[in-house]
C-alpha positions as CSV (number, residue, x, y, z in Angstrom):
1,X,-187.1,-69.7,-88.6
2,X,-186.4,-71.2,-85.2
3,X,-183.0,-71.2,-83.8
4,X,-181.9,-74.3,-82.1
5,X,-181.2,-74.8,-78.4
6,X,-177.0,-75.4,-77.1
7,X,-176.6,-76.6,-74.4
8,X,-173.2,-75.0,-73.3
9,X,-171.8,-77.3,-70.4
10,X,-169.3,-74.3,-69.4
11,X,-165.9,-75.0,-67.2
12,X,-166.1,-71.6,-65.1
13,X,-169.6,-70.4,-63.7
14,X,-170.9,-67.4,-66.3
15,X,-169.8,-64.7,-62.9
16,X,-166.2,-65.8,-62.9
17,X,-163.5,-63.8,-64.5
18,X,-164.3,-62.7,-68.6
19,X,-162.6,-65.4,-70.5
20,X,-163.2,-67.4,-73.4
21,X,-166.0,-70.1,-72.1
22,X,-168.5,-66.4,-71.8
23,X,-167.1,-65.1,-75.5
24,X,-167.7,-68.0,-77.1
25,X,-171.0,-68.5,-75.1
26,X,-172.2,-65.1,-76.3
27,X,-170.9,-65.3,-79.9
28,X,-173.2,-68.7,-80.1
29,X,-175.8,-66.9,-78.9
30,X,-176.3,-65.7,-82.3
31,X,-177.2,-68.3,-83.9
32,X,-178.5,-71.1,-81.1
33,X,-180.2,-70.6,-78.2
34,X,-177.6,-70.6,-75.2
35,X,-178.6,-72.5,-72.3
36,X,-175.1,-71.7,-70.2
37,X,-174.6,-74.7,-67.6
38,X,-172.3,-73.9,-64.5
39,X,-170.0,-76.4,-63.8
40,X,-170.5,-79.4,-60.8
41,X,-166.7,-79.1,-60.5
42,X,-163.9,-81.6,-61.2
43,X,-162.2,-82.1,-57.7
44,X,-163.8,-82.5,-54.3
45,X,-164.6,-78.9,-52.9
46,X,-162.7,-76.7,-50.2
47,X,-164.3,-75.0,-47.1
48,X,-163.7,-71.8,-49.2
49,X,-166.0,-73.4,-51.6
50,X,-169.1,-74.4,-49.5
51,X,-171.4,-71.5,-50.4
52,X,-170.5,-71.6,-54.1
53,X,-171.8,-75.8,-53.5
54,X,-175.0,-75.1,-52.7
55,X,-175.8,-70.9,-54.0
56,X,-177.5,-71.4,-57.5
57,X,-179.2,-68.2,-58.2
58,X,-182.4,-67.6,-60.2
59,X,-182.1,-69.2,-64.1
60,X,-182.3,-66.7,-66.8
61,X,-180.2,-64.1,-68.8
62,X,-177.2,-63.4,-66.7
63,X,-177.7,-59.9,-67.2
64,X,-181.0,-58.9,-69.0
65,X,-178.9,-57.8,-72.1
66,X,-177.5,-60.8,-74.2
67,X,-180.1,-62.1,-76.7
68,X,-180.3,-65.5,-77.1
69,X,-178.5,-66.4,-74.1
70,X,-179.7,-68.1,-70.0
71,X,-177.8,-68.9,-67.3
72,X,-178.7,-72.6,-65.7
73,X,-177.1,-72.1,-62.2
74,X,-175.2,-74.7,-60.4
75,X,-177.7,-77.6,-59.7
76,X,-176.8,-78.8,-56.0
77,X,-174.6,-82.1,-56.5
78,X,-172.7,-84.7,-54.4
79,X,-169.1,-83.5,-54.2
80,X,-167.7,-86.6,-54.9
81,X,-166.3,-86.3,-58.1
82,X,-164.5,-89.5,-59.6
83,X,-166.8,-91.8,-58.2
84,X,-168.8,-93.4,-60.9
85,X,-171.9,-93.7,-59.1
86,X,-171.7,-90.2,-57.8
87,X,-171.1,-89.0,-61.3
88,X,-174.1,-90.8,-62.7
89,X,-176.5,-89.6,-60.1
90,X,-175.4,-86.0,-61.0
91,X,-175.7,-86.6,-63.5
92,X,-179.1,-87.6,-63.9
93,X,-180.0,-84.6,-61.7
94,X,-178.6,-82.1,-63.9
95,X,-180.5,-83.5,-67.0
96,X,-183.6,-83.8,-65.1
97,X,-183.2,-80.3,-64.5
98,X,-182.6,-79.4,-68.3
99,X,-185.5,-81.4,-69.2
100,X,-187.7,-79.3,-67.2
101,X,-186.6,-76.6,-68.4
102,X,-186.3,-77.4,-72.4
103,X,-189.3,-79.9,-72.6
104,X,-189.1,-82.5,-74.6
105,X,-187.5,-81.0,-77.6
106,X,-184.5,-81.7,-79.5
107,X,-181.0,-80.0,-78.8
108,X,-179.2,-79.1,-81.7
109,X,-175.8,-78.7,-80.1
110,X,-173.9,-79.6,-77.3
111,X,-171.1,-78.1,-76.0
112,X,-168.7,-80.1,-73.4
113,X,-166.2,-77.4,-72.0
114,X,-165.2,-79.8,-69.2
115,X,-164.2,-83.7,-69.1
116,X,-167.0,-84.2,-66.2
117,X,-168.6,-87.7,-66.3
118,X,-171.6,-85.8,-64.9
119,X,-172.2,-84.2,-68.1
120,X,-171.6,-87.6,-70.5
121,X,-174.7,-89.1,-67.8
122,X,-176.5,-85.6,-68.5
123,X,-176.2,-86.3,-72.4
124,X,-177.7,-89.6,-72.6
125,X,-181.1,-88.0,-72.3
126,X,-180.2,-86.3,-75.8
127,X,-178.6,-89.4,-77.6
128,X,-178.5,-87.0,-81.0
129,X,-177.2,-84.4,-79.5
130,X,-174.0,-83.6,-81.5
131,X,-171.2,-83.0,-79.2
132,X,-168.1,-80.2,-79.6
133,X,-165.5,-81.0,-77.0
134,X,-163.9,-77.5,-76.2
135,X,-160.4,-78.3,-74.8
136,X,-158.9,-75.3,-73.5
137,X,-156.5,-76.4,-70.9
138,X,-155.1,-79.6,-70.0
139,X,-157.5,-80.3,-67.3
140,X,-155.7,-83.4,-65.9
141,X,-152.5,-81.3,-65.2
142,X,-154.7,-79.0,-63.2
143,X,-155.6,-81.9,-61.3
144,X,-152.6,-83.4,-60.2
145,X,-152.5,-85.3,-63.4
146,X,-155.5,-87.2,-62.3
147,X,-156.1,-90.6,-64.6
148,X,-159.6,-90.1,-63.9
149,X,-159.9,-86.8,-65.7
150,X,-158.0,-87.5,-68.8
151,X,-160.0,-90.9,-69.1
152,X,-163.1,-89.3,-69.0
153,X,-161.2,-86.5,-71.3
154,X,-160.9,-89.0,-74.1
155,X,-164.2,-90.5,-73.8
156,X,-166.0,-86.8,-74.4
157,X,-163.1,-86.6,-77.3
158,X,-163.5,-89.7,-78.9
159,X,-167.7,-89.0,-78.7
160,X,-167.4,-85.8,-80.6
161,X,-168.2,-84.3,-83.6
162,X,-165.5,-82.1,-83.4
163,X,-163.0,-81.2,-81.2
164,X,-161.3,-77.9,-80.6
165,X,-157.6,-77.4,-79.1
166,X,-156.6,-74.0,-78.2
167,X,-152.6,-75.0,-78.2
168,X,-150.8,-76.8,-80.1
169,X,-149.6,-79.2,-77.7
170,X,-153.6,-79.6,-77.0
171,X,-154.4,-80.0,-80.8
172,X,-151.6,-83.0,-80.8
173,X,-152.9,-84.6,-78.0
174,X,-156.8,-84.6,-78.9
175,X,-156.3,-85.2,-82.4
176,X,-154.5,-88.8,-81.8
177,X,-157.7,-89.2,-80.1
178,X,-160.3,-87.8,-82.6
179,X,-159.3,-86.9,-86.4
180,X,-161.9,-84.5,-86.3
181,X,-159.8,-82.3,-84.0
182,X,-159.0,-78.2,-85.1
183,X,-156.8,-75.5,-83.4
184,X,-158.9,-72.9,-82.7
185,X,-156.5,-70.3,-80.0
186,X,-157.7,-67.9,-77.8
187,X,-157.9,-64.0,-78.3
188,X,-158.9,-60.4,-77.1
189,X,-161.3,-57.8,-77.0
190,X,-158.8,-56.5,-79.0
191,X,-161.1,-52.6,-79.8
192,X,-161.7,-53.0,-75.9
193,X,-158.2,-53.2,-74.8
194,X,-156.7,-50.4,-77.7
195,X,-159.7,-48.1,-76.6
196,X,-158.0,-48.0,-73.0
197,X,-155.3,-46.8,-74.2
198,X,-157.0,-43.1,-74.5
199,X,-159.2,-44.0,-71.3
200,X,-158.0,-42.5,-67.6
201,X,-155.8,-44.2,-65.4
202,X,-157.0,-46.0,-62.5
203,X,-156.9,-43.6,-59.1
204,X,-154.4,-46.0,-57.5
205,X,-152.1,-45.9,-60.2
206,X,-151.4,-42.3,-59.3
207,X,-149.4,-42.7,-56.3
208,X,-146.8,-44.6,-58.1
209,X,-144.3,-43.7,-60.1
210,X,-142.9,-45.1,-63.5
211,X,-142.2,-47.8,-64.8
212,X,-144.8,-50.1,-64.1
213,X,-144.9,-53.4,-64.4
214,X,-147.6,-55.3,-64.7
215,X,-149.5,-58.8,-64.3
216,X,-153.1,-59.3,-65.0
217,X,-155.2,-62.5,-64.1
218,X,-154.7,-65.0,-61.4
219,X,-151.8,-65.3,-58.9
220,X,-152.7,-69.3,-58.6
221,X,-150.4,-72.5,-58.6
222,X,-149.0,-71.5,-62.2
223,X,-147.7,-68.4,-61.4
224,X,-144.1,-67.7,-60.7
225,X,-144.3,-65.9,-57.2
226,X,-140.7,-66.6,-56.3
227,X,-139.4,-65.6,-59.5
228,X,-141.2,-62.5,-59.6
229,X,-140.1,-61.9,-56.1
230,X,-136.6,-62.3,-57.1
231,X,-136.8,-59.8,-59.8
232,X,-138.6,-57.1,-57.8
233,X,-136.3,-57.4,-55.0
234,X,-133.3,-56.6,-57.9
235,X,-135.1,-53.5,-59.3
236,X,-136.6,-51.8,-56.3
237,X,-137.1,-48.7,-59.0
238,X,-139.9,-50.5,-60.3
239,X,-143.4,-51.0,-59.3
240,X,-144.7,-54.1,-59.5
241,X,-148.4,-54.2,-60.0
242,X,-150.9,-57.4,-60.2
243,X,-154.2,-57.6,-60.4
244,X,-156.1,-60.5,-59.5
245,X,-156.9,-62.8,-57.4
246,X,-154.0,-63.8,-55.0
247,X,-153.3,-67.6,-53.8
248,X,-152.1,-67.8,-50.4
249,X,-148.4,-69.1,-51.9
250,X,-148.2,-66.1,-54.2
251,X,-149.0,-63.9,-51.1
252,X,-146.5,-65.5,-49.1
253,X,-144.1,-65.1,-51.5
254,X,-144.6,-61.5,-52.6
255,X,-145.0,-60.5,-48.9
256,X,-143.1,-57.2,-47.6
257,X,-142.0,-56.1,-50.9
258,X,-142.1,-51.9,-50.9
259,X,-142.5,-51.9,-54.7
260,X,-145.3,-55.0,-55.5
261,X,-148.7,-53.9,-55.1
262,X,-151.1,-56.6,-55.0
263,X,-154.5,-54.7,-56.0
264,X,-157.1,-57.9,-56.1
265,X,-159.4,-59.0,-59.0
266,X,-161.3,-56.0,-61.2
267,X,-164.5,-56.3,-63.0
268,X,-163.6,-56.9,-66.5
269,X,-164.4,-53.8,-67.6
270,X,-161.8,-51.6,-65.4
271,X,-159.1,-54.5,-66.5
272,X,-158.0,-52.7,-69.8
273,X,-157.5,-49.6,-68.0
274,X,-154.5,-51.4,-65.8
275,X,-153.0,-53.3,-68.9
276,X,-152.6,-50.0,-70.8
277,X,-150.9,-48.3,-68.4
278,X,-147.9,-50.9,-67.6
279,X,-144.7,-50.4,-69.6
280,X,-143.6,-53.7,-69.2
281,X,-146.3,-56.5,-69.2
282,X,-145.0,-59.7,-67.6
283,X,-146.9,-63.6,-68.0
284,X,-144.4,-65.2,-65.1
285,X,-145.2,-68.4,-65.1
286,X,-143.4,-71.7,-64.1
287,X,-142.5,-74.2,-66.6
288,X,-144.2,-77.6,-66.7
289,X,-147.2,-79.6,-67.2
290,X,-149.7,-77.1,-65.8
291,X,-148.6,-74.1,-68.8
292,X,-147.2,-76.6,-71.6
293,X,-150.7,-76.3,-72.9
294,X,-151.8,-73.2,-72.0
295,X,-152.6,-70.5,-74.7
296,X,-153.3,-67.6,-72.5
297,X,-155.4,-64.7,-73.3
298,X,-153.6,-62.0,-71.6
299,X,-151.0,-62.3,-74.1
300,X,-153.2,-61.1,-76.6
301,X,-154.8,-58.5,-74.5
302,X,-151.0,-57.3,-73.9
303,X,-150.8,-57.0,-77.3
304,X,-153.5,-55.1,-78.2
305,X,-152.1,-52.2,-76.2
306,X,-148.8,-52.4,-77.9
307,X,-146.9,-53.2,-74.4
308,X,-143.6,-55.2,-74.7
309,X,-144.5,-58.7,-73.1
310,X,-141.9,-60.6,-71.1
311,X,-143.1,-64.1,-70.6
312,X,-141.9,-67.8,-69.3
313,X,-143.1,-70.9,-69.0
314,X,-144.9,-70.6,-72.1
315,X,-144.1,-72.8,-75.3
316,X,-147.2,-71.8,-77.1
317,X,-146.0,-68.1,-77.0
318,X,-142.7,-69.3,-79.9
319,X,-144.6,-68.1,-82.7
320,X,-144.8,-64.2,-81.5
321,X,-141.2,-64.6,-79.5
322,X,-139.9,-65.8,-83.4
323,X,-141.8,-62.6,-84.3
324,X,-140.1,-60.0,-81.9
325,X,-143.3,-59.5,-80.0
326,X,-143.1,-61.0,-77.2
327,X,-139.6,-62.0,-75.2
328,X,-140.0,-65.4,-74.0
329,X,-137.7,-66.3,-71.7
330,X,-136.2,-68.6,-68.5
331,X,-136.4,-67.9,-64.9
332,X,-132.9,-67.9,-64.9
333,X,-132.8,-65.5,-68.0
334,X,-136.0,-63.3,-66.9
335,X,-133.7,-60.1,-65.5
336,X,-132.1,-59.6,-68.7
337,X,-135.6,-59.9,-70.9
338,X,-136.9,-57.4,-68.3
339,X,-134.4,-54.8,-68.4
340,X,-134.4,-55.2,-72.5
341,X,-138.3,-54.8,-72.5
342,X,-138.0,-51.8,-70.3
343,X,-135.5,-50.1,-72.5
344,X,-137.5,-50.7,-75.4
345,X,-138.2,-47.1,-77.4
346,X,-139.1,-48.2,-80.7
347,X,-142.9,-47.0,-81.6
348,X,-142.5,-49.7,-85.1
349,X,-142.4,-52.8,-82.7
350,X,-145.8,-51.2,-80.2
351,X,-147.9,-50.6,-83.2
352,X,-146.6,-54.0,-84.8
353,X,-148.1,-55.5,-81.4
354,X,-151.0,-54.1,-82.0
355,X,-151.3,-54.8,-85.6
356,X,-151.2,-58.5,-84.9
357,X,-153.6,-58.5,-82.2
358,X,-156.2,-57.5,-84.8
359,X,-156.0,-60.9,-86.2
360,X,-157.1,-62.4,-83.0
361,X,-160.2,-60.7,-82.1
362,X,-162.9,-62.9,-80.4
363,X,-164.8,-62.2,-83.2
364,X,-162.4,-63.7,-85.7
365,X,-162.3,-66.5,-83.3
366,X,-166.1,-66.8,-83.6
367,X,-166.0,-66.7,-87.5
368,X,-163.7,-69.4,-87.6
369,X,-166.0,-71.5,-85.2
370,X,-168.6,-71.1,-87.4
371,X,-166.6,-72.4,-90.7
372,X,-166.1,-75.3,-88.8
373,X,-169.7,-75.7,-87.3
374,X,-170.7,-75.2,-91.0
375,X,-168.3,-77.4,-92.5
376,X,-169.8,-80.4,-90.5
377,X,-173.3,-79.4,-90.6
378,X,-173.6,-78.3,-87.2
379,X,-174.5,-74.7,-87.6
380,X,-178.6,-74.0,-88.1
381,X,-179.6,-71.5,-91.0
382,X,-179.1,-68.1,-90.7
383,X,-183.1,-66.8,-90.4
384,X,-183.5,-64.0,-93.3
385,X,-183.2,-60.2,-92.4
């Protein structure tokens, strides 16, 4: 029985950190064939980002093991985005591109994970395409709340056949747009994570004494640099560790503190072994428009290794605070959850962590994907065994 072709218009190329736009890519992969498209971008590019304009790489599996599953690099574009011409012409590139690649057969799924105009002008050479409209952050807010990406946000919205929301902020917002809109949140490679917990510490953990405190993912604009300075500064006892990559305003702030160790981003793979060793794991980040609508995956990851969580900025996080798993807290109030989490002893409320991270597996995630896919007729038959 042939499988039919997605094409999966991602928001982060398929090398970028592990997140959900690859497990959900993957997961698909067993029942479509993936064609993963890296992004053209949403804002004019950086000097930083010059070779990553024009690099594309060779197409095919990203790593000669996923069935089901190619990588379509980055087709070079005009770095113009918000002009409507621009847009179009990329547009028109891109699907040029596809085209020779797919022939002139049908695509049985597309997948928008990014409100680009570039990929509405790709789509109209597959008017029949069914569209999902993956909205997993609140892409204007990235962008300086740009008019121009949450117009184009409702237009892929209002065009598709479904449309998923990872928070429940996002769900409100999307559904006033599109009925056909379902909360579908983010999780963990929940076995993964727990499995790390048996696993050997990283080497530079060893110079460093307990507690640790820990921060896994991205230092960017979202992440409370001060406030974390502030508290590492009050409890010099502590080490601080964070691994990631490191903005430069994160860097200044965190600069010349004996007890923060900024170790850089970590293949995916090593990151469980850090998570499971900190005894405190913290999700700093500042309040606003930028996290309002952000249903982060660390959170689950932290949970799957039983650690107490101490997080701000974060109102998708009241349903675990209302549970006792994770304190959720103010800048002004983050000492106090700190030094709580830290004196934490009871085993009842680790294993409870970890108990509820079971029900948010990326696998569970992908199940319910499929009810919905199935429930609208989007999901091809399963060939026989």
């Amino acid at each position: 029985m042939a499988r039919g072709v997605c094409l999966y218009f991602a928001s982060i190329d398929w090398g970028h950190t592990w997140q959900r736009p690859q497990q959900l890519a993957v997961r698909l992969a067993q029942r479509f064939e993936v064609v993963y498209v890296e992004p053209l971008g949403l804002r004019r590019p950086r000097l930083r980002d010059l070779a990553r304009l024009f690099r594309g790489g060779a197409a095919g599996n990203p790593d000669g093991a996923i069935a089901g599953l190619a990588r379509h690099p980055r087709e070079p574009y005009l770095p113009w985005p918000g002009v409507d011409w621009v847009e179009r012409w990329n547009g028109r590139r891109l699907a040029r591109a596809l085209r020779r690649r797919l022939g002139d057969g049908p695509v049985s799924l597309a997948w928008v994970g990014v409100p680009s105009r570039a990929v509405l002008a790709a789509l109209q050479a597959w008017p029949d395409a069914p569209v999902v409209y993956d909205g997993l952050d609140d892409f204007a807010a990235f962008h300086g709340d740009s008019a121009f990406v949450r117009e184009t946000e409702a237009r892929c919205v209002r065009g598709a056949r479904l449309a998923l929301a990872t928070s429940a902020l996002l769900e409100q917002r999307l559904r006033a747009l599109n009925p056909a809109t379902e909360r579908l949140p983010n999780a963990a490679d929940v076995a993964l994570f727990a499995a790390a917990l048996d696993a050997p510490a990283p080497p530079e953990l060893a110079s460093l004494g307990r507690p640790i405190a820990g921060y896994c993912g991205e230092l960017g604009p979202w992440f409370d640099s001060h406030g974390l300075a502030g508290l590492a500064r009050a409890r010099p006892d502590v080490a601080f560790v964070l691994v990631g990559p490191v903005a430069a305003e994160a860097r200044r702030a965190l600069r010349g503190l004996a007890n923060v160790r900024l170790i850089g981003p970590r293949p995916y793979a090593e990151v469980p072994a850090w998570v499971a060793r900190f005894d405190v794991a913290l999700v700093p980040f500042k309040p606003g428009a930028l996290t309002a609508a952000v249903n982060p995956i660390k959170v689950y990851e932290h949970l799957a290794v039983g650690a107490p969580i101490v997080a701000t900025g974060l109102p998708d996080l009241e349903p675990f605070a209302a549970l006792g798993l994770v304190r959720l807290t103010t800048l002004a109030g983050l000492p106090a959850a700190f030094d709580e989490a830290l004196a934490e002893r009871d085993p009842a409320l680790r294993l409870a962590r970890r108990r509820e991270a079971e029900s948010h597996t990326w696998e569970a995630c992908a199940a319910r994907l499929f009810a919905l896919l199935e429930a609208r007729g989007l999901l091809p038959a399963q060939a026989p065994a």
